[in-house]
C-alpha positions as CSV (number, residue, x, y, z in Angstrom):
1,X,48.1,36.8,108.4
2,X,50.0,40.3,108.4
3,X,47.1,42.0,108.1
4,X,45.1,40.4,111.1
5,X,49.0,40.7,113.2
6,X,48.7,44.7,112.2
7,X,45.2,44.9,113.7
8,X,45.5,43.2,116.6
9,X,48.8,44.8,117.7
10,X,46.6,48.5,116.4
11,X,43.5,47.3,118.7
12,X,45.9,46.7,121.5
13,X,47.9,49.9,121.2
14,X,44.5,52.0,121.1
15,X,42.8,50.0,124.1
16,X,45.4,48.8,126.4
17,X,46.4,52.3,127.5
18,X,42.8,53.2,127.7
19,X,42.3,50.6,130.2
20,X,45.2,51.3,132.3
21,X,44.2,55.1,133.1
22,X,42.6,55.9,136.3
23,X,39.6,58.3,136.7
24,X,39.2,61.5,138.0
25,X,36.7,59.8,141.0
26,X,39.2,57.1,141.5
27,X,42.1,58.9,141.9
28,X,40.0,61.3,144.0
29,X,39.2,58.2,146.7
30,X,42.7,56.9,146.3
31,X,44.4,60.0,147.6
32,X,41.9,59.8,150.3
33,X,43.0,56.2,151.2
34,X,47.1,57.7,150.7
35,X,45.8,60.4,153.1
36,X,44.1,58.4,155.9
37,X,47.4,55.9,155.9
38,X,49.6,58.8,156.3
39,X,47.5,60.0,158.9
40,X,47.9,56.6,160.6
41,X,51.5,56.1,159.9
42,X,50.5,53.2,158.2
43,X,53.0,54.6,155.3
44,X,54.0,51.1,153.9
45,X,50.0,50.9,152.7
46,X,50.1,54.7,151.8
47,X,53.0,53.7,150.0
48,X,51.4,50.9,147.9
49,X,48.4,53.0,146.4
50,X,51.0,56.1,145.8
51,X,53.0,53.2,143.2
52,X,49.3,52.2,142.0
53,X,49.1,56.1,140.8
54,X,52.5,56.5,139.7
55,X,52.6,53.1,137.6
56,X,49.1,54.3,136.1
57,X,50.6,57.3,135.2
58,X,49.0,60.1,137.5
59,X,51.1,62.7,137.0
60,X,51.2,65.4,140.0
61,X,53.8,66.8,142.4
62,X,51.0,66.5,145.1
63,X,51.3,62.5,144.5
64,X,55.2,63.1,144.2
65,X,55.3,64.4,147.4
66,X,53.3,62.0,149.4
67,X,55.0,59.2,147.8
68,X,58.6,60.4,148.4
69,X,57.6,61.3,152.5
70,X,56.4,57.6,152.6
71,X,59.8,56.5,151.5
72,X,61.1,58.2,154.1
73,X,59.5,56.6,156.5
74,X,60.1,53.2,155.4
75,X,63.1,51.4,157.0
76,X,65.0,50.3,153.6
77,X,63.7,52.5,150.8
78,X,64.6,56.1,152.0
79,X,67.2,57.0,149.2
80,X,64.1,56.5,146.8
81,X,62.2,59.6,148.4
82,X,65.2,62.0,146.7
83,X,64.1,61.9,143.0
84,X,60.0,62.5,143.9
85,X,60.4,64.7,146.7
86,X,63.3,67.1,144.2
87,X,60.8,67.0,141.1
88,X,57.7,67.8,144.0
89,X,59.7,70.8,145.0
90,X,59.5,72.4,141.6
91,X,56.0,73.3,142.1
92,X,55.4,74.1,146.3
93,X,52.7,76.8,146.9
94,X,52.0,78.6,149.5
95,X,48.2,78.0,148.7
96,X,48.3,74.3,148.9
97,X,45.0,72.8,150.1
98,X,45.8,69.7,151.9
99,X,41.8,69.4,151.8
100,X,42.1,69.0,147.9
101,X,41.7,65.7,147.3
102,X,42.3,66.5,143.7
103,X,45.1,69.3,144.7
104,X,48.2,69.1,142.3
105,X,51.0,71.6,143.8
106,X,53.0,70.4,146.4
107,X,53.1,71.6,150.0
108,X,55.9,74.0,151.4
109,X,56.9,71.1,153.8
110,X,58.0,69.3,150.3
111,X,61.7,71.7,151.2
112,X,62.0,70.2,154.8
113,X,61.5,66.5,153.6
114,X,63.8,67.1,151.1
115,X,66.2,68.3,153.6
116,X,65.3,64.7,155.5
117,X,65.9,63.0,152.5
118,X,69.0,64.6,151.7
119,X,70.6,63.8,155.0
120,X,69.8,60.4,154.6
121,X,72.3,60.1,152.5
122,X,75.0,62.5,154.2
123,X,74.9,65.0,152.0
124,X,74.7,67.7,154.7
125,X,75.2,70.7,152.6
126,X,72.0,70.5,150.4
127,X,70.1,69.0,153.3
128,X,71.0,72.7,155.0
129,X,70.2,74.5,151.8
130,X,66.5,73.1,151.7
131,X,66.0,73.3,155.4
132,X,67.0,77.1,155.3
133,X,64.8,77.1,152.4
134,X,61.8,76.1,154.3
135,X,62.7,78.3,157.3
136,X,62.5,81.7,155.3
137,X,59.0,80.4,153.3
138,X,57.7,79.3,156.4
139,X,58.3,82.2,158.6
140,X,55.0,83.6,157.5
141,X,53.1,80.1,158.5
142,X,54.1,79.6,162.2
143,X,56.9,79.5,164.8
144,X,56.8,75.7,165.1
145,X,57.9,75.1,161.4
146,X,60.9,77.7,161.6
147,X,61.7,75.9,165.2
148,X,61.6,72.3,163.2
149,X,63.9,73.9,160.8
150,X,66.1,75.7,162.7
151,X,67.1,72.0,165.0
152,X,67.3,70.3,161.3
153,X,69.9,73.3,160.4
154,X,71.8,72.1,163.8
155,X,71.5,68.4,163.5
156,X,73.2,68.6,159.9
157,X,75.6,70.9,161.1
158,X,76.8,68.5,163.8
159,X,76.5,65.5,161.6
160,X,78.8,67.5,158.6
161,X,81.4,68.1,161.6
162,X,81.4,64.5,163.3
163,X,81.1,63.1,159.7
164,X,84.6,64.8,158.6
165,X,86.3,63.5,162.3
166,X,86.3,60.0,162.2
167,X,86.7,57.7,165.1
168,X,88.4,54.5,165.0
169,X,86.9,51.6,166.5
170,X,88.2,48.4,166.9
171,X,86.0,45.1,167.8
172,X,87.6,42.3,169.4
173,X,85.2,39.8,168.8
C-alpha cells in the first residue's frame, strides 16, 4: 500500500504542475484580452485574467504592472496595486513595446502609478518621489506626461499639508 501511496503522490507531483502552466500562445491571447479590457475600462475583467496569469505562475513585470493599474482602478482593492506596481518598477524601460503582446519589462508609466498607488494610502512623500521620478524619465517622451506629473507633485503636496492641519467636525445628527 506504501508503495502505490508513493507513486501516486510522485505521478501527481510530476503532472499536476504540468497541467497548471499556461502556454506561450495562451498567455499571448490573454494579454490581448487584459489589453482590450483596459482599453475599455472594463478593468474589473482585465483584472480577473491578470489573477488567471499570476495564480498560473506567469512571471513578468509587464503582467505586474497591468495587474497593479487594474487595482487601482477598482473601488475597494487599490492598496493591493502597491506590492505589483513596486516589484513592476524594478524593471521599466524606456523601450517598452506596448505592442508586445509577449513584452516582459514594464512601462515608464509603472513610476506615476506608483505614485497613484502610494497616495492612496497617504503616504505623500514616496508618492512625490515616484512622480518626480517619472517627470525627469519622461521629459524625453512628451510634454503631456511631465504636465501629468508635475499636477500629481501639487496635488500630494497639498494633500501632505491639509493632511498634517486637521479640521474638526462635529455632526449633530
Amino acid at each position: 500500500m506504501t508503495k502505490l501511496t508513493f507513486l501516486l503522490i510522485l505521478f501527481l507531483s510530476v503532472f499536476l504542475p504540468l497541467s497548471a502552466q499556461i502556454s506561450p500562445e495562451n498567455i499571448s491571447d490573454r494579454m490581448q484580452e487584459i489589453d482590450e479590457y483596459i482599453l475599455s475600462e472594463e478593468y474589473n475583467e482585465a483584472l480577473a485574467i491578470c489573477l488567471e496569469l499570476l495564480n498560473a505562475g506567469t512571471d513578468n513585470p509587464n503582467l505586474d504592472f497591468k495587474t497593479g493599474f487594474c487595482y487601482l482602478n477598482t473601488i475597494d482593492e487599490k492598496d493591493k496595486a502597491l506590492p505589483l506596481l513596486k516589484k513592476a518598477s524594478f524593471h521599466i524601460s524606456k523601450d517598452y513595446n506596448a505592442e508586445n503582446l509577449m513584452e516582459e519589462r514594464a512601462p515608464l508609466e509603472t513610476l506615476l502609478y506608483l505614485g497613484d498607488a502610494y497616495r492612496t494610502i497617504n503616504n505623500f512623500e514616496e508618492a512625490i518621489r515616484n512622480y518626480k521620478k517619472y517627470a525627469q524619465e519622461a521629459t524625453s517622451i512628451n510634454a503631456e506626461a511631465q504636465a501629468i506629473s508635475q499636477k500629481r507633485i501639487k496635488e500630494s503636496q497639498i494633500s501632505k499639508v491639509l493632511q498634517s492641519q486637521p479640521v474638526g467636525i462635529e455632526w449633530n445628527i
